[in-house]
N, C-alpha and C positions, 0 to 999 in steps of 0.2 A: 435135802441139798439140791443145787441148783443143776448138778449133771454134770458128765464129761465128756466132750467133741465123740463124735463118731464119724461118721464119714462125711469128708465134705460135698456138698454140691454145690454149683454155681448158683448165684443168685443176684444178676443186674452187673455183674461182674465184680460183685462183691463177694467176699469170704461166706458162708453160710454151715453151721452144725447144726446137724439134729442130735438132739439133746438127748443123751441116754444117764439112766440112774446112779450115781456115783456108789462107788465102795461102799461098804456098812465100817470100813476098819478104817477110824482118823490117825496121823500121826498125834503122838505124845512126846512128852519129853521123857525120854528112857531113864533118865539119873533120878527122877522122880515121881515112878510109876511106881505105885503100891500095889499090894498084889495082898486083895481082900476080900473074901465073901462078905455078900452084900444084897439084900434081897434084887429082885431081878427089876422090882418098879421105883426102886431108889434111885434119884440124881447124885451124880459123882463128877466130880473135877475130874474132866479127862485129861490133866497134865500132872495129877496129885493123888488123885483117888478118892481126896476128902470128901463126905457126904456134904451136899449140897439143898436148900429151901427150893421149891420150884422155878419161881425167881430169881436169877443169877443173871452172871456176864454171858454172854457169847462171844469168843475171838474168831477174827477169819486170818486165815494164813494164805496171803497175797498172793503169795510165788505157788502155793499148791490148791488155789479157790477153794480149801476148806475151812469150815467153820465148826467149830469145837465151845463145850459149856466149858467155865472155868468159875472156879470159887474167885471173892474179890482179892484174896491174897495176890492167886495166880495171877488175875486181870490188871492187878498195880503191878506185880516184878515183871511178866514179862511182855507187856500193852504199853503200858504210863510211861514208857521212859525211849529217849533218842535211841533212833535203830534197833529199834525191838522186832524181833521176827513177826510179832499177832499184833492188829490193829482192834481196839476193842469196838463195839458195834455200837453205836446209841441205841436207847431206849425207846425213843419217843420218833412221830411221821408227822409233818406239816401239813396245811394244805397251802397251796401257792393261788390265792384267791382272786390276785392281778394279774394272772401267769397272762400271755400274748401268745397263740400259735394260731397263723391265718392257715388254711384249707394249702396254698402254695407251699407254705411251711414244713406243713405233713407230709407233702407229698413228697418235697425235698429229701427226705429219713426216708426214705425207700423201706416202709415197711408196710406189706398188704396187709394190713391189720386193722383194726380200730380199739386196740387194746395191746400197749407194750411198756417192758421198763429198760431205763438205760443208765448205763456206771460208765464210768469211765476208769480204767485200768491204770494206776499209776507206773506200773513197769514199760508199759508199753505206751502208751500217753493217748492208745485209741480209745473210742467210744463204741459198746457192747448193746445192743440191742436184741430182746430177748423177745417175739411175739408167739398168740398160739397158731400150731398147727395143721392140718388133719391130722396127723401122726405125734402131734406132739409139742411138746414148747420150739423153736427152732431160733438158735442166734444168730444174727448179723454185724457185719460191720456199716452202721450208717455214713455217707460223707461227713468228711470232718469239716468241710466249709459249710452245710447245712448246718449241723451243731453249734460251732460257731455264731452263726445268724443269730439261734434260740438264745444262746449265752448272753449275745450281745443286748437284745431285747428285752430280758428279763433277769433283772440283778439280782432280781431273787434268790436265783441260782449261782450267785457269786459265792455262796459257803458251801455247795454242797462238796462233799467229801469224795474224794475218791475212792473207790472198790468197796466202802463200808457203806455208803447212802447210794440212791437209785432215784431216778426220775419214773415215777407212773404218771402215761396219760392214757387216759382213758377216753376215746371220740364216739363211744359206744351211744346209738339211738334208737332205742326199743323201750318196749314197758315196763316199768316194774326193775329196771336193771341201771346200772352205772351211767352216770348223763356225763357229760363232756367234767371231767377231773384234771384236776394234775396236783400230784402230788409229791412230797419227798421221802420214802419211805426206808428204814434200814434194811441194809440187803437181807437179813435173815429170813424177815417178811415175804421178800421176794423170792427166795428161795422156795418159799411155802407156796407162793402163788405158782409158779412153775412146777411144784409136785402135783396139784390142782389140775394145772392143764396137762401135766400126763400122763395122770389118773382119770380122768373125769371128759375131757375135751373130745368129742369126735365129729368126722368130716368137717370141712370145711365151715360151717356157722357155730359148730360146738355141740348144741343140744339143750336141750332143757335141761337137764343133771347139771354139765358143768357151769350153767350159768346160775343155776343157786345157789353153787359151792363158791365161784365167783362173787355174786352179793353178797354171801354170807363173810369173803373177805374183807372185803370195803366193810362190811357194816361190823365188823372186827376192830379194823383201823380207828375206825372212831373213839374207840376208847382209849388209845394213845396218841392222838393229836395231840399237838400244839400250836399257838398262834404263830405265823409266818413270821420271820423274823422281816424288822424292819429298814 
């Protein structure tokens, strides 16, 4: 999971959390929680119980930023339909292979990084930016007229989805590692990449450790692309 605020600090006179490791206990839906032994490496619907293929949905629950396995039953009654409390996640990451972000751009998103992703929160209608740092993954609020600019630039991003898809860019320039990216990737993903950076991430440049586990990301990715939409 992608973590929950801990204390804030200032950051450009923006909001900023460092990111601490979220609960091990998700909610469920209590009317139909099963209550069944079940070996300890079996996947189970955590809103049913039912045994689950490795393969399944993921839902994130918006108002609580968790993200729960659900069998497909679960994921059509309570994902698929108007005002449903869980939004189901896609599958599948793009790459945005016309994307447009000049050096000005970057800077605009006030993120000291060269490696971050960003959602936009439907409740709250901000944009989330997520980079690593010494300590750990650390969130921001980027301006929302910077954002804007990127929007307007690249239609690209005219489908992406709020709180269930995430923009990765990646301005990373070293050897052997991530070249200038951008991608759309579902937040589960991201999720994982910020357990990555912290686990793995130290001081300031990262390390050699976390930036294999980093390419090993990206080189993850690749096998759930698909072409950018048109």
């Amino acid at each position: 999971m992608l973590g929950v605020p801990g204390r804030h600090r200032p950051f450009g006179g923006r909001l900023v959390h460092q990111l601490q490791p979220a609960p091990r206990t998700l909610p469920i839906v209590e009317p139909l929680k099963r209550v069944t032994q079940r070996p300890a490496d079996e996947e189970v619907c955590e809103l049913c119980g039912a045994g689950m293929s490795q393969r399944h949905p993921h839902l994130l629950d918006p108002a609580a930023q968790h993200i729960i396995c659900a069998c497909a039953v679960c994921a059509a009654l309570f994902a698929e339909r108007a005002g449903a409390r869980f939004k189901r996640i896609p599958d599948l990451a793009r790459r945005l292979d016309d994307f447009r972000l000049t050096d000005g751009e970057w800077d605009g998103l006030r993120v000291p990084a060269s490696l971050a992703f960003f959602v936009r929160r439907s409740a709250s209608g901000d944009v989330r930016a997520t980079y690593p740092g010494p300590n750990g993954p650390v969130e921001t609020l980027p301006p929302l007229a910077a954002w804007h600019a990127i929007l307007v630039n690249n239609p690209s991003l005219d489908g992406l989805q709020p709180d269930i898809e995430a923009l990765v860019l990646s301005r990373v320039e070293r050897a052997n590692s991530p070249r200038r990216m951008s991608l759309v990737v579902p937040i589960d993903a991201c999720h994982r990449l910020a357990d990555l950076l912290r686990r793995h991430w130290r001081g300031p440049n990262g390390g050699a450790d976390a930036w294999m586990h980093i390419d090993q990301f990206f080189a993850d990715l690749n096998g759930v692309l698909r072409p950018a939409r048109a």
